[in-house]
Every structure is written in C-alpha cells, then in structure tokens.
C-alpha positions as CSV (number, residue, x, y, z in Angstrom):
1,X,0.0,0.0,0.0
2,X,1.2,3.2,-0.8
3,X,2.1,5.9,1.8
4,X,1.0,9.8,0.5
5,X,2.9,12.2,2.9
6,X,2.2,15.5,3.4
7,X,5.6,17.7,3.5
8,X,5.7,19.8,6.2
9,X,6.3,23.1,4.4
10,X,3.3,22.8,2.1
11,X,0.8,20.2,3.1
12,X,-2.2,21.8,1.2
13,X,-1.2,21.3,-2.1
14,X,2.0,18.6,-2.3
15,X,1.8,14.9,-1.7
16,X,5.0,12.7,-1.8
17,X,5.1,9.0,-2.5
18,X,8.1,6.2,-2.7
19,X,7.3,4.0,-5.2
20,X,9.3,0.7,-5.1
21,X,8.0,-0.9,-8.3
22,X,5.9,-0.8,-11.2
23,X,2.4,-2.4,-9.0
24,X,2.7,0.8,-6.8
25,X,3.2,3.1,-9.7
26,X,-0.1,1.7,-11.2
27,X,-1.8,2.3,-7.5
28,X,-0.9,5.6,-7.5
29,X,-2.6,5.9,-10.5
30,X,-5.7,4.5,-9.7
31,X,-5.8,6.3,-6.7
32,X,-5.5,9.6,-8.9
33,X,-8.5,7.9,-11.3
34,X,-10.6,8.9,-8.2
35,X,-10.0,12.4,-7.8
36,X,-9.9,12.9,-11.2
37,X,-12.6,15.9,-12.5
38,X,-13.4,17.4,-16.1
39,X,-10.8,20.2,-17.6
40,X,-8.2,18.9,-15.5
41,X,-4.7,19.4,-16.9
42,X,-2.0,16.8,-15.3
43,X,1.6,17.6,-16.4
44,X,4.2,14.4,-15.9
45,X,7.2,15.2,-15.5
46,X,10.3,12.2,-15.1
47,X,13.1,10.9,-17.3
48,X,12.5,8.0,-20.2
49,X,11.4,4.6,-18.6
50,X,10.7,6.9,-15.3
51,X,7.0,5.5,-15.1
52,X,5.0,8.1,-16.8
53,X,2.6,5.6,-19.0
54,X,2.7,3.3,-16.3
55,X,1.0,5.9,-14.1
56,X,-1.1,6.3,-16.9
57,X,-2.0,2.8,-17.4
58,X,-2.7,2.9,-13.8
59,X,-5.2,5.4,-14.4
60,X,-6.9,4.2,-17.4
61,X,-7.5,1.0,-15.4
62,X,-9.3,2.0,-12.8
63,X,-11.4,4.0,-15.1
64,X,-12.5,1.1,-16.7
65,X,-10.4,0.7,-19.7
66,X,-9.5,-2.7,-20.5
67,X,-7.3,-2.0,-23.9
68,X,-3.6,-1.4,-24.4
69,X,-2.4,1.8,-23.0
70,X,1.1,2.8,-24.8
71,X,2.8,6.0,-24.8
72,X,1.7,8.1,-27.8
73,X,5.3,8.6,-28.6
74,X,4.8,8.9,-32.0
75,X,1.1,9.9,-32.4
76,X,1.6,12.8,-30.1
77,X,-2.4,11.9,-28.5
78,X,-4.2,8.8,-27.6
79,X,-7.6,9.9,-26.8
80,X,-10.1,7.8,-24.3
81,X,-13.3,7.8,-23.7
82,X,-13.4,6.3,-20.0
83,X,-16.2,6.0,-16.9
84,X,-17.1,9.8,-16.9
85,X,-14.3,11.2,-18.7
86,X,-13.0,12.1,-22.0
87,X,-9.0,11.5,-21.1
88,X,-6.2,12.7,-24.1
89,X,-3.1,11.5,-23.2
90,X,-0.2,13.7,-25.0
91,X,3.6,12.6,-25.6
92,X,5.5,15.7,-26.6
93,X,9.1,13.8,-26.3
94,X,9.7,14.0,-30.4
95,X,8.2,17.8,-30.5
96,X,11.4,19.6,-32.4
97,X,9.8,23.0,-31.6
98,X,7.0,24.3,-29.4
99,X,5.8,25.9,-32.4
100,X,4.7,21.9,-33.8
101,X,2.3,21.8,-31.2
102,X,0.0,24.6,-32.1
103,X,1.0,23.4,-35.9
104,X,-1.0,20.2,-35.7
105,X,-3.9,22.3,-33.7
106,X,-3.3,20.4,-30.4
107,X,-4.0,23.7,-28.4
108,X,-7.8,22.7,-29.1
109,X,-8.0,19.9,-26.7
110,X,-6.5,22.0,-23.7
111,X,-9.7,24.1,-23.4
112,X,-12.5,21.3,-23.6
113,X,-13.8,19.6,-20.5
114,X,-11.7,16.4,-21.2
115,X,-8.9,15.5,-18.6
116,X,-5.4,16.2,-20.2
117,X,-2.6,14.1,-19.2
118,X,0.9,15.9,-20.8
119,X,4.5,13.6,-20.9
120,X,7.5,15.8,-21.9
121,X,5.2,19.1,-21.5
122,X,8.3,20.9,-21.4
123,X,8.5,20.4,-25.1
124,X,5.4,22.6,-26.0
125,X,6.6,25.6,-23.7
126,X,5.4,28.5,-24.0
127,X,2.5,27.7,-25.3
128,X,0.8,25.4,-22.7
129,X,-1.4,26.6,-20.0
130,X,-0.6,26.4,-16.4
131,X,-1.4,22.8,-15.6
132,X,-3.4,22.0,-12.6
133,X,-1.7,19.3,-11.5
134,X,2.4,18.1,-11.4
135,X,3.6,14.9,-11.3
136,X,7.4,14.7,-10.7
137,X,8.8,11.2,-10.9
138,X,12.3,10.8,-9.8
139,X,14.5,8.0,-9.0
140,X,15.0,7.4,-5.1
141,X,17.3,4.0,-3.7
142,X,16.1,1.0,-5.5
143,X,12.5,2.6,-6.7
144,X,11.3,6.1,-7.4
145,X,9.6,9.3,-5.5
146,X,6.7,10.8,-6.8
147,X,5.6,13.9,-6.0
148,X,2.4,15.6,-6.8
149,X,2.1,19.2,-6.3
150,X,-1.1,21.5,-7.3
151,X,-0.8,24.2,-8.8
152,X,-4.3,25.9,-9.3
153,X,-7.4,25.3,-7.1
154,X,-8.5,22.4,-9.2
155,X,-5.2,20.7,-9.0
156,X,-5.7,21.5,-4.8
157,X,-8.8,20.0,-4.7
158,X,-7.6,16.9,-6.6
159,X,-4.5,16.5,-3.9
160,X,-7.3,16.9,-1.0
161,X,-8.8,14.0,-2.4
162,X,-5.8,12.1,-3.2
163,X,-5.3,12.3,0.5
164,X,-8.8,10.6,1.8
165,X,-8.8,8.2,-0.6
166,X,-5.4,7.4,1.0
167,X,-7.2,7.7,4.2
168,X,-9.8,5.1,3.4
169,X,-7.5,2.8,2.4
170,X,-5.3,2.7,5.4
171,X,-5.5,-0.1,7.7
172,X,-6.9,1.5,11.5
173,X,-3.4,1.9,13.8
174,X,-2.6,-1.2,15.7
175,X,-4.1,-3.5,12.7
C-alpha cells in the first residue's frame, strides 16, 4: 500500500510517495482515477522509462479501460473515452519546436472539459497553460519518489482527495 505524505512546508497542495515498483506506480494511479474531474490538466514530468505511462495505465484501469495503454510517442495523443471522462493522453518527447504543437492544432483539446494528461510538457513551452496538477517522478534507492504538487485550485482540490482516498484505504493503527 502506498504511503501519501504531506511535506511539512506545504501540506495543502503537495503529496509525496516512494514507489518501489511498477504495482505501486499503477496504484498511484488509480488512486489519482478517483480524484480525477473534467478540464483537468496533469503535467508528468520524469526521465524516459521513469514510469509516466505506467501511471497512466494505472489510471486508465481504474477508469475502466481494458485496452492497451502505450505512450503516444509517435502519435503525439491517444484519446479515451473512459467511466465519466473524455481523457487525451499527449507525448510531446519527439516535438522539435514548441511551435509543432500549435502546428498540428493540439491547443484545441486544452480548453474542452476532457482531462489532459501531458509527458515531456516541457516540449510545447510557452505555449501550454498552467497545468493544474504536477507529477514529478524521480528515481530514489532502488524505486522512485513521486511527487504531486497543485498548482491551481483544481489541482488543490484533486491532492485533497488524493489524501482521503489514502485515508480510506489505510489499515486502522494497531491493525
């Protein structure tokens, strides 16, 4: 079971999380599937084979979808029509210039009530919108960190609720 900590200097709107293997990087993301809400923007950030798509994955399962997830390395989108949600997941890792993303009208999909979910974001700056949610994932000892941070009230609320869902889920103390 995964452990969501609250760092002392900012417990409103970060959450941190070791992840020792690929099983807890899926939890996490079905723990984020529930706090999920239309129009949210989700930025993951993390080096190649850090466990982006895998979060992902981790997502689209709980949602419901039973399919292949892959990283849309070379389509650039893979949209999803899941549970309650329309979910686009982007790859911008093979973007040469920010300027390719509002070439093949991409920009469009940022301003519907579908849930965005951005690998390599960094890749279309300037030109994406504050996202409401950050995903850092980072390698720590033998398995990774991940930390989510919110960055808009959206993205707060989603954290809040990362945290009861973590709450329900824990065994009572003493168990």
């Amino acid at each position: 079971m995964l452990n969501l900590v609250h760092p002392a200097d900012d417990s409103y709107t970060v959450l941190t999380t070791h992840l020792d293997n690929e099983d807890d990087t899926l939890e996490l993301g079905g723990l984020l599937a529930a706090a999920l809400t239309p129009g949210l923007k989700i930025w993951l950030n993390g080096n190649l084979g850090s466990g982006k798509t895998t979060l992902t994955r981790g997502l689209l399962r709980e949602l419901g979808h039973t399919g292949k997830v892959k990283s849309p390395t070379y389509t650039l989108i893979e949209p999803y029509v899941v549970s309650r949600l329309d979910l686009y997941h982007f790859d911008f890792y093979r973007l040469n210039s920010p300027e390719e993303y509002l070439d093949a009208g991409l920009d469009e999909y940022f301003n519907g009530p579908g849930v965005c979910i951005v690998e390599w974001p960094e890749q279309a700056a300037p030109y994406l919108a504050t996202p409401d949610l950050v995903v850092l994932i980072e390698p720590e000892g033998e398995g990774r960190r991940a930390t989510l941070r919110g960055l808009t009230e959206a993205g707060q609320t989603c954290i809040s609720q990362l945290a009861n869902c973590q709450k329900k889920q824990s065994p009572p103390p003493g168990k």
